[in-house]
N, C-alpha and C positions, 0 to 999 in steps of 0.2 A: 797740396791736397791729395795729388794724384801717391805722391810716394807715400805719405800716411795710410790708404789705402792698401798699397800693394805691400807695405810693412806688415800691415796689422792682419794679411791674410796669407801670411805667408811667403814672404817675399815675391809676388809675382814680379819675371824682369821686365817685361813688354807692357808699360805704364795704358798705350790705347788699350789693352785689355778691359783695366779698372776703368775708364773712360764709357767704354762700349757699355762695359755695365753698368756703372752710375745711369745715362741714360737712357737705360729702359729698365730702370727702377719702378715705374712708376702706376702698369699694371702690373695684379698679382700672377699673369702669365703673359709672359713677354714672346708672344708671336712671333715666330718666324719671318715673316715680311716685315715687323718693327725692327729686327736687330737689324736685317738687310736695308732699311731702311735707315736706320740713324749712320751703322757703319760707314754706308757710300755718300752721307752727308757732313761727315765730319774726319774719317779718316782716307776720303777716295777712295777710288778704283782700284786695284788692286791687291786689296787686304781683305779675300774672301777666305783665307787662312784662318785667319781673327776670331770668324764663325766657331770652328771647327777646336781650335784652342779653349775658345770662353768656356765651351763644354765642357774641358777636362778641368778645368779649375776649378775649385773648394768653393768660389764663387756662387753655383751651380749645384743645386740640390737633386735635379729632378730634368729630362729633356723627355718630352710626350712629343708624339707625331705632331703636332700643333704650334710647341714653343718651347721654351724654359722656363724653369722654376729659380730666381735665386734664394739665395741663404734667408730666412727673416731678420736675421742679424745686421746682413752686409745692408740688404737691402732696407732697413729701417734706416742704418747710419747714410746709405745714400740719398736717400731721401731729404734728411735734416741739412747735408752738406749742398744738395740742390736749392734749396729752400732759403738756405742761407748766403749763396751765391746770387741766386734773381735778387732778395730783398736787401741786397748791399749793393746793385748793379754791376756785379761780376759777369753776367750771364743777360741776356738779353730775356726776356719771355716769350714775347712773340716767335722769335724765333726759334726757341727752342721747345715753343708749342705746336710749330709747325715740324720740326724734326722728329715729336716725337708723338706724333698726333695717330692712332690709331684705327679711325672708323677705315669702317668698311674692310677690316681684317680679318671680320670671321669671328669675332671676341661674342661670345652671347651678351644681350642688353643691360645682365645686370653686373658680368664684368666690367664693360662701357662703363657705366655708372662707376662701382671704383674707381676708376681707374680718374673719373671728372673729380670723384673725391679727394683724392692723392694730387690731382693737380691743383683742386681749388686751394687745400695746404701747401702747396708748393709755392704757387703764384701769389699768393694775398696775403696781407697782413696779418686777417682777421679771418681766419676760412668759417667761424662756428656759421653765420649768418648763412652764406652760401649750403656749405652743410646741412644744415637743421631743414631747409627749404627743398634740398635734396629728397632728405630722410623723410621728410613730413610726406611728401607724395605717395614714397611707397607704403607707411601705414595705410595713410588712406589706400591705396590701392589693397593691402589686406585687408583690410575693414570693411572695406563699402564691393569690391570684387571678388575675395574672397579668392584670393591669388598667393595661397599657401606655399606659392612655392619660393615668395622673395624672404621670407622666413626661415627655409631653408638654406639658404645664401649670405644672409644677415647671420646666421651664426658661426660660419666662418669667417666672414666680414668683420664680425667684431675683434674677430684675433688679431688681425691686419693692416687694421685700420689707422693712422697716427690719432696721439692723445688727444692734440685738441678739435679733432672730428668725434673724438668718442665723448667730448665733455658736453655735447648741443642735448637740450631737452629729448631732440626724437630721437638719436644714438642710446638715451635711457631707456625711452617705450620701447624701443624697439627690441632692446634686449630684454625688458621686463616681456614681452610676448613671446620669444622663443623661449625664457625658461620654464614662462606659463605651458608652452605648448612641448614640453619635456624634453627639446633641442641642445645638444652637447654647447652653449654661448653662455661666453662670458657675462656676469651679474655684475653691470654698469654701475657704481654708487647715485644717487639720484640727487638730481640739482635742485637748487629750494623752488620752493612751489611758484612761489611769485614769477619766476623763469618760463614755469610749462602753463601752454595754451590750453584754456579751459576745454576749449570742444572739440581739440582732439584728444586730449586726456579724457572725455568723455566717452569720445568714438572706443577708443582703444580700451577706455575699464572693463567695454559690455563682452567682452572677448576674454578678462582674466578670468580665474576663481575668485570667490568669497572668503570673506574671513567673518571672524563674529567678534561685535564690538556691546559689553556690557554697558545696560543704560538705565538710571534711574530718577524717580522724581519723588525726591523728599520737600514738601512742602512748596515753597519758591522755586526752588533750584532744580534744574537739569545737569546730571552728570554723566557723564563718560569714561568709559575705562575698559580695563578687563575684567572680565565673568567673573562673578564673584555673589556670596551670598547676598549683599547689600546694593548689588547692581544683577538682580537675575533676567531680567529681560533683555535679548539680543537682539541686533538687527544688523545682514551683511553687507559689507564693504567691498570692494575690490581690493584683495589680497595686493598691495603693494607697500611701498615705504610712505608714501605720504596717501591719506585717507581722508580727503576734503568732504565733508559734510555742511550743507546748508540748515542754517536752522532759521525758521518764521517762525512769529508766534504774533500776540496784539498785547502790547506794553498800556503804560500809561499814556502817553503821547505817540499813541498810534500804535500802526504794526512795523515791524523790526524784522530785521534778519542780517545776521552775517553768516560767515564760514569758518570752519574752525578744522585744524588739521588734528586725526585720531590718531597719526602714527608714534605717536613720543611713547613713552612710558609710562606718562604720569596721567594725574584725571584732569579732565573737564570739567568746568563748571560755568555753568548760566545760567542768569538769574532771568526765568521766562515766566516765572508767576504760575498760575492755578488753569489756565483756559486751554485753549486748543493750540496744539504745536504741532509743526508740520517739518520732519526731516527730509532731504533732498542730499541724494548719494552723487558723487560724480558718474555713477554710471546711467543715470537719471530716475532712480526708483526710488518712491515718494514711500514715506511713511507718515500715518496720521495720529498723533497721541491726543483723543478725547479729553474734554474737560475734566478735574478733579471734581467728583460731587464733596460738598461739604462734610466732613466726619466722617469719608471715606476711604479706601484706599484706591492709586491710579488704577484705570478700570485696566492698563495693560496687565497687570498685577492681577486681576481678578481674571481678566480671560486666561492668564498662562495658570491660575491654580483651576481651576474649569477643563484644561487640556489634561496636565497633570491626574486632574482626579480621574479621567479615562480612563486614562493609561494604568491606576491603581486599581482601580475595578477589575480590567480586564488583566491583569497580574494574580489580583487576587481569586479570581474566581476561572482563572485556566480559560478564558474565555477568546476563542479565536476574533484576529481583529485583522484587517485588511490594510495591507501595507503596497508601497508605491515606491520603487527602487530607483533613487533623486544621483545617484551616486558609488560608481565602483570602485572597490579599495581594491581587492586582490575576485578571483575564483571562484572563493566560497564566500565572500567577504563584503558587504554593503552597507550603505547607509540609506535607510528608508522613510521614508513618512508615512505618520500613521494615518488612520481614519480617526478623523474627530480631533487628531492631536498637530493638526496642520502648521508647518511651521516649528517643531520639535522634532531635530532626527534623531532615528533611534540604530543602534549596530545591528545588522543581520549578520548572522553567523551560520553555515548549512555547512553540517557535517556528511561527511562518507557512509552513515550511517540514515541519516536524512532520506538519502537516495534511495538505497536500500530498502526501506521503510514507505516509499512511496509518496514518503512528503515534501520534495522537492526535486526535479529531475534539470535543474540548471537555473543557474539565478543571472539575469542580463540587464544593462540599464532598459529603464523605461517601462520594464512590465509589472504587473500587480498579482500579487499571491497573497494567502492567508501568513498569518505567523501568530506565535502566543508569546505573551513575555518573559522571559526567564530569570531576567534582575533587573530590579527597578531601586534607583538611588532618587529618592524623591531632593534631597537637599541639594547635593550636585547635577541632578536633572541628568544622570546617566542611566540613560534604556539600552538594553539585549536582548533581543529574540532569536526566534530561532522557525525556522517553515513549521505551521501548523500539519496534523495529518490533515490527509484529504479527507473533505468532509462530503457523508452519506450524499449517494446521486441521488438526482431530481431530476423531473421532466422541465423546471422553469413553469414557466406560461403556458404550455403544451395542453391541451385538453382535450379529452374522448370525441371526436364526432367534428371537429374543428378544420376546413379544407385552407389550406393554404400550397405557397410554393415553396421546392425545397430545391437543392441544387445534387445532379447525380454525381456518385462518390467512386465503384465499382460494380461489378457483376460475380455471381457465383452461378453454380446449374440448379442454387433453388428461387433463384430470385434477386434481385439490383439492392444496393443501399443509399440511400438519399439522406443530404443532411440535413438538417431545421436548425432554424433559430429560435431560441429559446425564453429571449427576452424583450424589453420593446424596445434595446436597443439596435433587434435586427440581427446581421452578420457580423457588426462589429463587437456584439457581445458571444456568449458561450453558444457551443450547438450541441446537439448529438446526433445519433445515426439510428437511423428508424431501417426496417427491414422491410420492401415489398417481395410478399413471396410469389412466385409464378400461380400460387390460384389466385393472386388478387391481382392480376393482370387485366385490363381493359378488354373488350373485346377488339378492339382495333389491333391490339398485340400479338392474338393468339395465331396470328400466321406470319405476322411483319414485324416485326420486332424494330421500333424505332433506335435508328444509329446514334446514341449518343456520348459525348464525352467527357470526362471528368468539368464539374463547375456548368454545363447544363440545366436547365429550368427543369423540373420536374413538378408537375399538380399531383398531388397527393393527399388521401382523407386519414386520421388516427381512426386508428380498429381500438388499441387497448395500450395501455401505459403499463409497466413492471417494471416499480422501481427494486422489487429487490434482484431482480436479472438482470437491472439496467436494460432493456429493452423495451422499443416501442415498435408495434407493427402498425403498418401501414397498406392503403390501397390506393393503386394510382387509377387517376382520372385521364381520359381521353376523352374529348366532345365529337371525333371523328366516328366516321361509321362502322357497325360491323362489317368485315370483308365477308363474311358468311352472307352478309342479305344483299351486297352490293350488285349482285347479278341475278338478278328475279327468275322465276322458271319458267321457263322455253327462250330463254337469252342464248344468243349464237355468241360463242367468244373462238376466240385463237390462242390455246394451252400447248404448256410446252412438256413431255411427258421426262419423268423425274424419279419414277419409281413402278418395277418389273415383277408382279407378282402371279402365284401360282393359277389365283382369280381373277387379273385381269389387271390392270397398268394405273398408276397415278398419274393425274396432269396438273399442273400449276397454273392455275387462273392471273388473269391480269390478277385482278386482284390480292393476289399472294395465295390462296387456297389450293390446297394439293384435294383432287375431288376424284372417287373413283369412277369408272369406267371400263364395265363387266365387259370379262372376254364376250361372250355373248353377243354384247354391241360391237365385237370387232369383222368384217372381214375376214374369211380365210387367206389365207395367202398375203397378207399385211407384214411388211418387216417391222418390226420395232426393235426400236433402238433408244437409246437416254439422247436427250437433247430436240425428241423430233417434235418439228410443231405440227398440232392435229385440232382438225377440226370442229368444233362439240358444242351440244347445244345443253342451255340447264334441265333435267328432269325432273329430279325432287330437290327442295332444301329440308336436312333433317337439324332445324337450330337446335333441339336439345340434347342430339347425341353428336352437334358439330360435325355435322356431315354435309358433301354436296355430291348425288348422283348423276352421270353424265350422259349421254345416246350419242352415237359421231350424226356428223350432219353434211350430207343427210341420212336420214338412217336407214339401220341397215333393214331391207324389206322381209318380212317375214314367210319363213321359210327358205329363206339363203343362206347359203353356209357360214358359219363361223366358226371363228377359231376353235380349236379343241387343244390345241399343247402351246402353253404357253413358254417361250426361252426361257432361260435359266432363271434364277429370281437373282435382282440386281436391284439391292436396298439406295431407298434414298438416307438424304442426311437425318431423319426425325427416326428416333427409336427412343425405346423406354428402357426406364435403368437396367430393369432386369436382361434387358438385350444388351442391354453396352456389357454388365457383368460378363455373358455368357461369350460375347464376343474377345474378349481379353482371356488369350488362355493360359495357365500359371507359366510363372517364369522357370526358366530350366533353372539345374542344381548350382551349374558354375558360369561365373560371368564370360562374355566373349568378350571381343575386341572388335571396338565400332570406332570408328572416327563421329563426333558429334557434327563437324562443318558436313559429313556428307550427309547427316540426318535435319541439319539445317536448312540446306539447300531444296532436300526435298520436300519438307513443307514451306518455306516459303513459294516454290514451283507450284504446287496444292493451291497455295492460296492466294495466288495470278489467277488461277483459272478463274472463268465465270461461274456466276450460281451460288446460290449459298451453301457456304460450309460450318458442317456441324462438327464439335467436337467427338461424337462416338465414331461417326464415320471418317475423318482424319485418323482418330488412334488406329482403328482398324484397317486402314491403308498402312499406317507407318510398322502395323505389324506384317500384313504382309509383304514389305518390302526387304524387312531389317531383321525381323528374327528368322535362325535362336541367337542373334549377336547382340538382343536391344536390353535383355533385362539383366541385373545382376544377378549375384546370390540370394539375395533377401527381397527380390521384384520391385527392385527398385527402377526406374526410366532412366536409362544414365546414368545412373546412381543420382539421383533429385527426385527421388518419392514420386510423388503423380506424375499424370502425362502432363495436367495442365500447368504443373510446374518445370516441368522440363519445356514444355509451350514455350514458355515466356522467356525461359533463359534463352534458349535459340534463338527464339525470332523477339528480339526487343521490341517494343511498341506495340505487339499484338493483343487483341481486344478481347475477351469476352462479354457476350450478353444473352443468361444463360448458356442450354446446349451449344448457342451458334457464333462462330468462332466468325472474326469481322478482322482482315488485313492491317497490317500496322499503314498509318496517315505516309502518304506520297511524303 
């Protein structure tokens, strides 16, 4: 045996070589501690050479840091010659299952597993039984765990594996599921049906594709076949070689049912009579064929020309119809179902031009879009469509005066966008985008601007619908209070001063309101400064022109000096467009040279500080810190158009809401 061996590969002289390698034939990677292992069990001490030899032989396809690979040749015929050594009593078993016994090597579980495989062929008569009881676990284990990865394993397994481990029932599902699942594995031929266990070929169907098996009922008779004008109604099967279908029905002497296999070529026929029949797929989906009325045709036959006549309506008269993508061929390429025509797929087809045109911007399983039909073969039941245009907006359900809640989207400096839903099936149906512009802000807004972030509850009322602007405006609701009334007049508060003007200083109320507070009421000889907290009691509330007048407290006694020169003037964050304009002065002729990280740096340092920051007073810090280096040629910010564009490129995650710029989240 041994010299057949070292013949047939090349004359090896040292026969223990072929020996070593005969056993550890038997996983498809023979570990490093197996050869050291068999070696010192059967050639002694000594022959660590052995190792190092087997390598260089033609034996040996492949050595990974882990083990060796041999030839699939040598090691197929080793295999057979092991095989047939134990089952003539040349070779002991036991013992040579102990020599060549692997656990605990390091080998992953489902090498292990081979490797039981190749032994239960090696050791037994009869290995399919063993086998099949192997292989059946791991289906179930895909099927019921969804443990895709012994699928992956299984399809080089099947390369490897001896023949009569690949003849057992589940060595066939098992490859019928990898070619299902598009896996470079061998297409096992399939053992007669009587062979495979009903319910796990059941298990295993609900995991293939479909195929379509034509079916008709000419008077008595039920038949089966392929599509065909005289067989036009379909129903799917699990795409394999044998196609078990159960049929029930109620005979003369009772109800009845056998099974009938749809894979052959030929037709079916059974004679089930005029009443109710009930088909039963091995993947367990029931179909129910209604009675024949008298003088009628099967009413299957009536509802597929009922689907059909849809589908020629809406052909013939250009009429968009809503389709439901069941099925991806290629990109641009689908198979869908229609509305109304449930149960008939039809091809989608989305051209480059499609896109273009606005009537389809990507087609993916599972989503539903318009489409119109472009050919329709009523006698072969072949449909093509193609994306419908998008059809004219609507508001949905939306109506004038209607308060609901919306979820906030962004901010602009004229106002936030919120989205709606538009249907009553809520957010899982379509939305649009309604505008609240800053006059339609609450009064609780007008100095506090609520922090919020994208997907945020927002209350909000409809002002006006415009569908042909696609636009809806909106007004949001707040039940909280004005901060303008929240501190009643001769209320004592503690402000913090925020704004340095020629008339006298701004202070920031608890409440959020910047209230002024005439030099007049101040102290002569008072330093002020931004930041300082001051004492003050309320004098007036003016709620229509949104003012609040201040006195310090206590005040100041009449005829005591007061301030007459007030410091520089030292703008807070709140200014009006026409001041942000006049604050941005044009950009110079020729661009400079800035570095952006060191323009990043120093707004994000801006907006650590405390206090709120607005966007006009930001830009006009960054000018004067950075120009004439900040604009381009064409007054551009970095070349990124706006500031609030260059904003955001710098500082990722920074927020707008309106004027007031909010730190990007910890």
């Amino acid at each position: 045996m041994v010299t057949e061996w070292a013949e047939s590969l090349g004359g090896i002289a040292d026969r223990r070589l072929v020996w070593l390698a005969a056993m550890v034939s038997l996983p498809p990677l023979a570990p490093f501690p197996l050869v050291r292992q068999v070696r010192r069990a059967g050639l002694g001490r000594g022959t660590l050479h052995l190792e190092a030899e087997l390598c260089e032989t033609p034996m040996v396809t492949a050595v990974a840091a882990d083990g060796i690979e041999l030839h699939p040749d040598f090691r197929a015929q080793a295999r057979r010659v092991l095989r047939d050594r134990v089952l003539e009593g040349g070779l002991d078993a036991e013992e040579l299952r102990q020599v060549t016994r692997i656990d605990a090597m390091g080998l992953s579980p489902l090498l292990e597993l081979e490797e039981n495989l190749v032994w239960a062929y090696v050791s037994q008569p009869n290995p399919g039984q063993t086998a099949d009881r192997l292989l059946t676990d791991c289906l179930l284990s895909v099927v019921r765990e969804t443990r895709h990865r012994i699928l992956d394993w299984a399809a080089g397994a099947l390369g490897r594996l001896p023949q009569p481990i690949l003849r057992t029932p589940a060595a066939w599902l098992l490859s019928e599921l990898c070619v299902a699942t598009r896996r470079p594995a061998v297409r096992l031929p399939a053992p007669d049906l009587d062979q495979v266990d009903g319910d796990l070929l059941g298990e295993v169907a609900r995991l293939l594709p479909t195929a379509l098996v034509g079916m008709a009922r000419d008077g008595d008779v039920l038949s089966f076949g392929p599509i065909a004008r005289n067989r036009r109604v379909a129903f799917p099967v699990p795409a394999i070689v044998h196609k078990p279908v159960t049929v029930s029905w109620s005979g003369p002497d009772g109800p009845q049912q056998t099974t009938v296999d749809l894979g052959g070529h030929g037709v079916v026929r059974l004679p089930v009579g005029r009443g109710e029949v009930r088909l039963r797929t091995v993947a367990g989906r029931v179909f129910t064929l209604r009675p024949i009325p008298p003088g009628e045709p099967a009413p299957e036959i009536a509802d597929l020309d009922a689907k059909l006549d849809v589908i020629d309506e809406a052909w013939r008269a250009s009429r968009t119809i809503r389709a439901h993508v069941t099925r991806m061929i290629s990109t641009r390429t689908a198979i869908v179902a229609l509305e109304g025509a449930e149960g008939l797929g039809a091809l989608l087809r989305s051209e480059p031009a499609d896109e273009r045109e606005g009537r389809a911007t990507g087609i993916s399983l599972g989503m539903t879009l318009g489409v119109r039909i472009s050919n329709f073969d009523r006698v072969r039941q072949r449909v093509v469509c193609r994306p419908a245009p998008p059809e004219p907006w609507t508001g949905g359900d939306l109506a004038v005066g209607a308060e609901l809640e919306g979820r906030y989207e962004s901010s602009v400096n004229f106002g936030i966008f919120v989205s709606l839903p538009t249907s009553p099936r809520g957010w899982a149906g379509p939305v649009v985008s309604g505008l609240v512009h800053t006059s339609e802000f609450p009064p609780s807004w007008r100095w506090v601007p609520p922090d919020l972030a994208p997907g945020d509850p927002v209350r909000v009322r409809i002002l006006s619908i415009d569908p042909a602007r696609r636009r809806v405006a909106l007004t949001a609701l707040d039940d909280r209070p004005d901060p303008l009334l929240v501190h009643p007049v001769g209320d004592v508060v503690t402000g913090t001063l925020v704004k340095i003007v020629p008339f006298g200083v701004f202070v920031r109320l608890p409440s959020g309101v910047e209230a002024l507070l005439h030099r007049s009421e101040i102290a002569a000889g008072t330093r002020l400064e931004l930041g300082l907290a001051m004492r003050v009691r309320i004098q007036a509330v003016h709620e229509d022109l949104g003012r609040v007048n201040l006195v310090t407290e206590p005040r100041l006694p009449q005829g005591a000096p007061a301030i007459e020169v007030m410091p520089p003037t030292q703008p807070s964050g709140k200014s009006t467009p026409r001041q942000r304009a006049r604050a941005v002065p044009p950009p110079p002729s020729r661009p400079g040279q800035l570095d952006p990280a060191e323009v990043a740096e120093f707004l994000r340092a801006k907006l650590r500080e405390p206090g709120v920051v607005h966007a006009a007073t930001l830009a006009q810090q960054v000018i004067e810190r950075f120009e004439p280096r900040l604009h381009g040629d064409r007054g551009k910010w970095l070349g990124m158009g706006s500031f609030t564009l260059m904003l955001r490129s710098l500082v990722p995650g920074v927020r707008l809401f309106g004027n007031r710029v909010l730190p990007p989240p910890e």
